[in-house]
C-alpha positions as CSV (number, residue, x, y, z in Angstrom):
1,X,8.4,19.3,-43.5
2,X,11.4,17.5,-44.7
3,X,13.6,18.6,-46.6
4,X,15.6,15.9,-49.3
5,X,18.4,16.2,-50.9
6,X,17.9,16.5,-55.2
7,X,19.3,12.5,-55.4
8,X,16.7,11.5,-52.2
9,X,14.2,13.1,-54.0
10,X,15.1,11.7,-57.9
11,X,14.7,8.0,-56.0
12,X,11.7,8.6,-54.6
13,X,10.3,9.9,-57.6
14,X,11.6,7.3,-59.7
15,X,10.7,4.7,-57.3
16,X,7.5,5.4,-57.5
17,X,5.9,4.1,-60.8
18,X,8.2,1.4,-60.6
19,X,11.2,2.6,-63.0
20,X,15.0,1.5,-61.5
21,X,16.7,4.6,-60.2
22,X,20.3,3.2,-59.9
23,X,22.8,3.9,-57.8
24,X,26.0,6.2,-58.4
25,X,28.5,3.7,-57.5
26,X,29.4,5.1,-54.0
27,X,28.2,2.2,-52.1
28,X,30.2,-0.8,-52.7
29,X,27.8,-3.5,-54.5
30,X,28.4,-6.1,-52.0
31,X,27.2,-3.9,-49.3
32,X,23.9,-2.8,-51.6
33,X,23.1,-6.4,-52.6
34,X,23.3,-7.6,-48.4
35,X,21.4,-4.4,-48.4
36,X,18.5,-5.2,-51.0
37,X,18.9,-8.9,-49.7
38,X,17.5,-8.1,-46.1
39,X,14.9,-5.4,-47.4
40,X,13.5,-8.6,-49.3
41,X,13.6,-10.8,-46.1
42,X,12.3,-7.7,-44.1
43,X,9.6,-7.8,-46.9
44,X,8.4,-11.5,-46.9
45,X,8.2,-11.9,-43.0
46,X,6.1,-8.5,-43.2
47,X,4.0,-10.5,-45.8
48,X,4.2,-14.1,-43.7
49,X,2.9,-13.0,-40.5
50,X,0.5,-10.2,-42.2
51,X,-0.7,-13.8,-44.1
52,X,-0.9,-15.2,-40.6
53,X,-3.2,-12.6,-38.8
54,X,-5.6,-12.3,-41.6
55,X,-5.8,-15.9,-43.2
56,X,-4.5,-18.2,-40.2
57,X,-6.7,-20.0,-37.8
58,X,-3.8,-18.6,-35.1
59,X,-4.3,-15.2,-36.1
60,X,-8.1,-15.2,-35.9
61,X,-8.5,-14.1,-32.4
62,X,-5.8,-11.5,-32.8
63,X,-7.6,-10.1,-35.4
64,X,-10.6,-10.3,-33.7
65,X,-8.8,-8.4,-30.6
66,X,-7.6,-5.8,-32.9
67,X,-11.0,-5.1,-34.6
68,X,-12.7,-5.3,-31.0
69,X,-10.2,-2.2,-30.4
70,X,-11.2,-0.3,-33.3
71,X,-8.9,-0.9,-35.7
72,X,-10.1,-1.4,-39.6
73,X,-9.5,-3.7,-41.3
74,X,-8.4,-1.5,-44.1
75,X,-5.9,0.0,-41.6
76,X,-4.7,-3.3,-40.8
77,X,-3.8,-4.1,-44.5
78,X,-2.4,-0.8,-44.9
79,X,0.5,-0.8,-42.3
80,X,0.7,-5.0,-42.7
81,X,0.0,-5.4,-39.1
82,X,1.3,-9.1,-38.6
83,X,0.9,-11.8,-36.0
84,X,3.6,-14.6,-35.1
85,X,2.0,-17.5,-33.9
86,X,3.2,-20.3,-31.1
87,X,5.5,-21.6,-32.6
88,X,9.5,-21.7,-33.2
89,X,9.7,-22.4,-36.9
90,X,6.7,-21.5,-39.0
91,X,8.6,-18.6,-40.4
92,X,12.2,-20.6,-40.2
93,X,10.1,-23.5,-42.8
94,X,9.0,-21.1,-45.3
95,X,12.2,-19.3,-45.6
96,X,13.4,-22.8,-46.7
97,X,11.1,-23.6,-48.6
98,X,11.5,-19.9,-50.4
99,X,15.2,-21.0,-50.5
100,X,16.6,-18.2,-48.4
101,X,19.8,-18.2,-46.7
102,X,19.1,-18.6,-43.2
103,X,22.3,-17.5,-41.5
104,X,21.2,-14.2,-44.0
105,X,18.1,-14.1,-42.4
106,X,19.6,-14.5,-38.9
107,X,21.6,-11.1,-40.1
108,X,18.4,-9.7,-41.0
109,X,16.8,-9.9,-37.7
110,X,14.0,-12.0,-38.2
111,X,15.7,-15.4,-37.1
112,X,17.6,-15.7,-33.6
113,X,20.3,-18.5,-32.7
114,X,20.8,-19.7,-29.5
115,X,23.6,-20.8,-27.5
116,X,24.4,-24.2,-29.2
117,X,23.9,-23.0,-32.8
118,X,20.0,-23.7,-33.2
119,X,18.1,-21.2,-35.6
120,X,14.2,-20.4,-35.3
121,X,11.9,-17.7,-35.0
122,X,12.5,-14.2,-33.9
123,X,8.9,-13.5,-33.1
124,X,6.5,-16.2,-31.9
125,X,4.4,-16.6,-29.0
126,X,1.0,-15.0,-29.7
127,X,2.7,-11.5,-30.7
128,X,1.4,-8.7,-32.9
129,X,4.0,-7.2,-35.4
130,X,4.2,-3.6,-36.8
131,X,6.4,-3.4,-39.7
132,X,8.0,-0.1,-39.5
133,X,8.7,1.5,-43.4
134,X,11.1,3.7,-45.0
135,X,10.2,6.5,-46.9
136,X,10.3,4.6,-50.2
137,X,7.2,2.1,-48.6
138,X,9.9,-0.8,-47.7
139,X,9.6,-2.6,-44.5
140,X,13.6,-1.5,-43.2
141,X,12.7,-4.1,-39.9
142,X,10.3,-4.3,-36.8
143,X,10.2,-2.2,-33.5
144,X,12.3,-3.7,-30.5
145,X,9.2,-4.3,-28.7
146,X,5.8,-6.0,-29.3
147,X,2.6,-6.7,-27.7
148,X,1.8,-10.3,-26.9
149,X,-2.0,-10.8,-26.5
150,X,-2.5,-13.9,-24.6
151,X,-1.2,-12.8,-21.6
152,X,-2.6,-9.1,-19.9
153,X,-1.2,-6.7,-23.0
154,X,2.6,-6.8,-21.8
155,X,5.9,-5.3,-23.9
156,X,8.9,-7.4,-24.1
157,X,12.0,-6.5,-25.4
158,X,13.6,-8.8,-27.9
């Protein structure tokens, strides 16, 4: 059981119907907007390659795979489970075309650089993604590790 605080509790609740429970002004509003900025990135990649797996002719074997191994596809819609095709930029494009930041979206975890300054896609290469959620519903990021299917099921660490 957990146990909230009354203010945890008051935001839950008052998250839930959709009514803005503000905040007391202890968190500088810098920090909150970054904040609310990378929850709405987290958000729309958790969307993208959810998109991907279930309306993508790269996700349909994944989803096929994951049906094939019992899972719903009502449980698949309900935890967003996501797929990042083969390639460097599909996610990287429609950030731009959303007009997001990208060097914010870096921050966020969902773009990488390498050495000589290039930006692309975190995830990519046949990989399954599992949003992970706070306990308001809001996708805080993605596990450290996913499953690739094209190769025998192996973890990597990102």
């Amino acid at each position: 059981m957990k146990i909230w605080n009354l203010r945890t509790r008051l935001k839950f609740w008052l998250t839930k119907p959709g009514l803005n429970c503000r905040n007391s002004g202890r968190q500088n509003p810098k920090e909150q907007a970054t904040k609310e900025l990378f929850l709405r990135i987290n958000d729309f990649a958790a969307r993208f390659y959810h998109q991907v797996l279930l309306n993508e002719k790269q996700g349909k074997e994944a989803l096929e795979i994951l049906t094939n191994r019992g899972l719903t596809k009502k449980t698949i819609e309900q935890w967003q489970i996501g797929f990042a095709p083969n390639d460097f930029h599909s996610f990287r494009t429609a950030l731009v075309k959303k007009g997001v930041d990208l060097t914010q979206a870096n921050k966020a975890g969902v773009l990488t650089k390498n050495e000589r300054g290039q930006i692309y896609d975190r995830f990519r290469g046949g990989a399954l993604l599992f949003p992970v959620f706070d306990y308001l519903g809001q996708v805080v990021g993605f596990p450290p590790e996913f499953c690739r299917l094209w190769t025998t099921v192996k973890w990597a660490s990102i």
